[in-house]
C-alpha positions in Angstrom: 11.2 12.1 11.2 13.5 9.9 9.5 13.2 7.7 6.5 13.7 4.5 8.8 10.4 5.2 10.4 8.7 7.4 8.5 5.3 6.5 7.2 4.1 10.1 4.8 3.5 8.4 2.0 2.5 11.4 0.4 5.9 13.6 1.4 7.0 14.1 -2.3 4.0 14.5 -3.1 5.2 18.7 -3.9 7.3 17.0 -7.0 6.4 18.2 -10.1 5.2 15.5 -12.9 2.9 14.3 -15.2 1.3 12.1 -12.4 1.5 14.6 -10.0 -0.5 17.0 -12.6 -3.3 14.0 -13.1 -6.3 14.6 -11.4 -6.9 13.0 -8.4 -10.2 11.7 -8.8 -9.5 10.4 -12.0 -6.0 9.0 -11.8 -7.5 7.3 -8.2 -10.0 5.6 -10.4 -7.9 5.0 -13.4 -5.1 3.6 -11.0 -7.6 1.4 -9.3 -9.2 -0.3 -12.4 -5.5 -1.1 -13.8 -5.2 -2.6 -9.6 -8.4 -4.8 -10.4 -7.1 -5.9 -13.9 -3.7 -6.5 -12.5 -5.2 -8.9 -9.5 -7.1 -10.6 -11.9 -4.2 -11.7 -13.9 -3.4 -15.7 -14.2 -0.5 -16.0 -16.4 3.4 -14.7 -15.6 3.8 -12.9 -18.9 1.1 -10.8 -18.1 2.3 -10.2 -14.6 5.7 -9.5 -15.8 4.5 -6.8 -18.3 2.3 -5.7 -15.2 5.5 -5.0 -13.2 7.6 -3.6 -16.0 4.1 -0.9 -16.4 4.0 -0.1 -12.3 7.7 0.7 -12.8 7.0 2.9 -15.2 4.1 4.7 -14.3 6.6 5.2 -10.7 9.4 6.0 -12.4 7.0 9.6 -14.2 6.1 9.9 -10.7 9.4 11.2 -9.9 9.3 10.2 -6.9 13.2 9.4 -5.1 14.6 6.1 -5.4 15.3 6.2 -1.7 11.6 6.5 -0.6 10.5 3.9 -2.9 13.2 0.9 -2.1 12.5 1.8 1.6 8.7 1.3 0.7 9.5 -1.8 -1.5 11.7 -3.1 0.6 9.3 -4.5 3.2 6.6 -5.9 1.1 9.5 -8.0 -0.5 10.3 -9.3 3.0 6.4 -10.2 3.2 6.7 -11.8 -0.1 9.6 -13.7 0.2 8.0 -16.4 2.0 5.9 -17.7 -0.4 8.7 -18.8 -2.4 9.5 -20.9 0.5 6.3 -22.5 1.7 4.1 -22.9 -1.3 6.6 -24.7 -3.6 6.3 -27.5 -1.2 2.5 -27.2 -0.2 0.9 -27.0 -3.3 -1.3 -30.5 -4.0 -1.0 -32.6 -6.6 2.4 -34.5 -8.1 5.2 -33.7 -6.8 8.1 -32.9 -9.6 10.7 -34.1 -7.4 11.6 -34.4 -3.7 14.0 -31.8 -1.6 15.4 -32.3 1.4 12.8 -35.0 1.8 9.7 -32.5 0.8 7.9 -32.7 -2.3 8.7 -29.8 -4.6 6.1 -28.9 -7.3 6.7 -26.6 -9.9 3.3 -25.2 -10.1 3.2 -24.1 -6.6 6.9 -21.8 -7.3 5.0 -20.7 -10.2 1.9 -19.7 -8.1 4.6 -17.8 -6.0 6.5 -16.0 -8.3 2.6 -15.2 -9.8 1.9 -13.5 -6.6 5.2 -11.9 -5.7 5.0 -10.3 -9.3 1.3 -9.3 -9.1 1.6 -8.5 -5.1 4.7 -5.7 -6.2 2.9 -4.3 -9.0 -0.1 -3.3 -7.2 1.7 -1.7 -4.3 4.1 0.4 -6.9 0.9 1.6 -8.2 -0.4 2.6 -5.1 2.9 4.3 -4.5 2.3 6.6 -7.4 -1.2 6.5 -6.4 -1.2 7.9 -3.1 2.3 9.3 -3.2 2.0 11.7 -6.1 -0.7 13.6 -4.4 -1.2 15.1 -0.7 -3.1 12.4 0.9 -5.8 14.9 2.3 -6.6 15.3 -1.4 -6.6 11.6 -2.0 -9.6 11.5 0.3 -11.5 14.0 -0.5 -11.0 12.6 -4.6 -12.2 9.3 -2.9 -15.3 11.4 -1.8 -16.1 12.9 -4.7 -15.7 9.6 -6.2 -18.7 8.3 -4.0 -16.6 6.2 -1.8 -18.5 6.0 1.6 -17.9 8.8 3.5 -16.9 6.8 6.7 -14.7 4.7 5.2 -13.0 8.2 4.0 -13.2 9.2 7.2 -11.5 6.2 9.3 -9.0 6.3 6.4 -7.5 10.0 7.2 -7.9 9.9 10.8 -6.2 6.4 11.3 -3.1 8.0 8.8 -3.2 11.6 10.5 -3.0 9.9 14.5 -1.0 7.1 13.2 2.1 9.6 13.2 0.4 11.2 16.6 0.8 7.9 18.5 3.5 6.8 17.3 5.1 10.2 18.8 3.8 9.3 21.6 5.7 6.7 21.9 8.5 7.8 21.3 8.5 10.2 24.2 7.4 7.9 26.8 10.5 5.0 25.8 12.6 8.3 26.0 11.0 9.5 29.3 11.6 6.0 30.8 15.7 6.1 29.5 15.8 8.8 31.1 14.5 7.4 34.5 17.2 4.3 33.6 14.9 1.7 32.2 17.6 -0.8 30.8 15.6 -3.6 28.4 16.8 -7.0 29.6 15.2 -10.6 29.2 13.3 -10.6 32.2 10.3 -10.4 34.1 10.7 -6.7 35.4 11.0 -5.6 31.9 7.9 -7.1 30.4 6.2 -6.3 33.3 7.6 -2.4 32.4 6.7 -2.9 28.9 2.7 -4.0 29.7 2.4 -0.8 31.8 3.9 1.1 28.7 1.0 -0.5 26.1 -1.5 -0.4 29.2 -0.3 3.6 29.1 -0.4 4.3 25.6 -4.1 2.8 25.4 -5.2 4.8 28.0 -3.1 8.1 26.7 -4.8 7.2 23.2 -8.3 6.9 24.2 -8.3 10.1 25.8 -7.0 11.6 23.4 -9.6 10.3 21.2 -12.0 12.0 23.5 -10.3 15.0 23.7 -10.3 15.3 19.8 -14.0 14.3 19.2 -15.2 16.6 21.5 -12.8 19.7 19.4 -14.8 18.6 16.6 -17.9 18.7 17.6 -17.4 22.4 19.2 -16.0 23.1 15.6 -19.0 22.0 14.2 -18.9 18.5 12.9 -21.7 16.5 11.9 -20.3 13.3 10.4 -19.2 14.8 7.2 -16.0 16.2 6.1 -15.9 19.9 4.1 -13.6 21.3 1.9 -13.4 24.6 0.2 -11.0 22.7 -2.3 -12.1 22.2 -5.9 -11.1 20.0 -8.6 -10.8 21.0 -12.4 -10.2 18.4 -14.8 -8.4 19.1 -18.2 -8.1 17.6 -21.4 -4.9 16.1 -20.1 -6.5 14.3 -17.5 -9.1 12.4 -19.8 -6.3 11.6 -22.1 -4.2 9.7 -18.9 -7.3 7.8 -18.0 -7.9 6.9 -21.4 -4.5 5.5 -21.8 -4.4 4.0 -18.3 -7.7 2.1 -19.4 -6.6 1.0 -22.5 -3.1 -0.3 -20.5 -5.6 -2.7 -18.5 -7.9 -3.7 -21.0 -4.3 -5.0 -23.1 -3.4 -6.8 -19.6 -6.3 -8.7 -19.4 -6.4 -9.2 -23.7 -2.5 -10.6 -22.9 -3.4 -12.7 -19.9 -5.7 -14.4 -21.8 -3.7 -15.3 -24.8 -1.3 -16.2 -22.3 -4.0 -18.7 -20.6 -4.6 -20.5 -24.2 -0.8 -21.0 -24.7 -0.6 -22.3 -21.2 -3.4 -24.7 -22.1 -1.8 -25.6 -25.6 1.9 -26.2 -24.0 1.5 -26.4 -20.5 3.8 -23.3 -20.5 3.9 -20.2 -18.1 
């Protein structure tokens, strides 16, 4: 599969690094708290030093630049938007008018707040999820207590995620191959709604097919795993750092609120 539609986030996750040495279950829950601290950020100091740590903690990842620009790439398309819509939206006073809309600089400063906080979180998640094989990911999520159907719907929408889309692929290449030619017309979105109609039907008996498997295997509703995790003095020294990088997040974010309220600043 290529990197242009690939969706393993977990590929080089084989890479040898500090992260990749972490623990799952405790960097999932480190990573997570210093997600929840980052979210909870107001000021754009403290989301600025937010970004500049996610960078970091990606760049001990080791994971390639390629992969991660590819990944980063679309949520800055996502986020681009804001820039454009809440500037102009946001109530209150108006600083000035453009191109006969009111512009407010507190709605570009809620923006760039998100965008930074918005890219932060999913770089951590990248060296979340794509430092370690994502079958290990959920079964630290397990051990951490997380329900075990959310677990559950978790693996199985990413492991048929890449089975559908294969799917796909084959039947657009099975209908070039019968000369389908896409044009802007009525025969071709007709073609197209028996394509989706196809794939649903394909998918749910697959579905079928698979749940069935299981149950013959023996499934019960629970996932089992001869895999074991050993934490090391390492690993409680990461999460104690990662813990202490949130708690200075917040303890920045809220100086940062008082000198916003002092100067009207940031």
């Amino acid at each position: 599969m290529s990197d242009a539609v690939a969706l393993d986030i977990d590929r080089y996750a084989h890479l040898e690094s500090p992260v990749q040495r972490w623990d799952p279950r405790f960097k999932i829950a480190t990573l997570a708290v210093l997600v929840l601290a980052i979210a909870l950020l107001q000021t754009l100091p403290a989301a600025g030093l937010a970004l500049v740590l996610a960078a970091f903690l990606l760049g001990l990842s080791n994971l390639p630049a390629r992969f991660l620009t590819h990944g980063l790439g679309f949520v800055v398309v996502f986020l681009l938007p804001f820039f454009l819509v809440m500037p102009f939206s946001y109530p209150g006073a108006p600083a000035f008018e453009l191109l006969g809309l009111p512009f407010a600089w507190e709605g570009l400063r809620l923006a760039l707040l998100i965008f930074l906080k918005a890219l932060a979180i999913v770089m951590i998640s990248f060296t979340a999820f794509g430092s370690t094989r994502f079958d290990l990911s959920m079964l630290a999520l397990q051990r951490l207590k997380c329900p075990s159907v959310v677990v559950q719907m978790l693996l199985f929408t990413y492991r048929y995620t890449f089975v559908f889309l294969g799917e796909m692929r084959r039947m657009y290449t099975s209908m070039r191959a019968r000369g389908f030619v896409p044009g802007t017309n009525l025969a071709t979105l007709r073609i197209y709604g028996h394509f989706v109609g196809t794939l649903l039907v394909r998918s749910f008996d697959r579905t079928d097919r698979v749940y069935k498997a299981m149950l013959s295997k023996g499934y019960r509703g629970e996932l089992h795993s001869l895999v074991t995790f050993q934490a090391v003095p390492a690993d409680y020294v990461k999460t104690a750092a990662g813990l202490v990088l949130a708690f200075l997040l917040l303890s920045a974010d809220r100086a940062g609120l008082w000198v916003r309220a002092e100067t009207g600043w940031f």
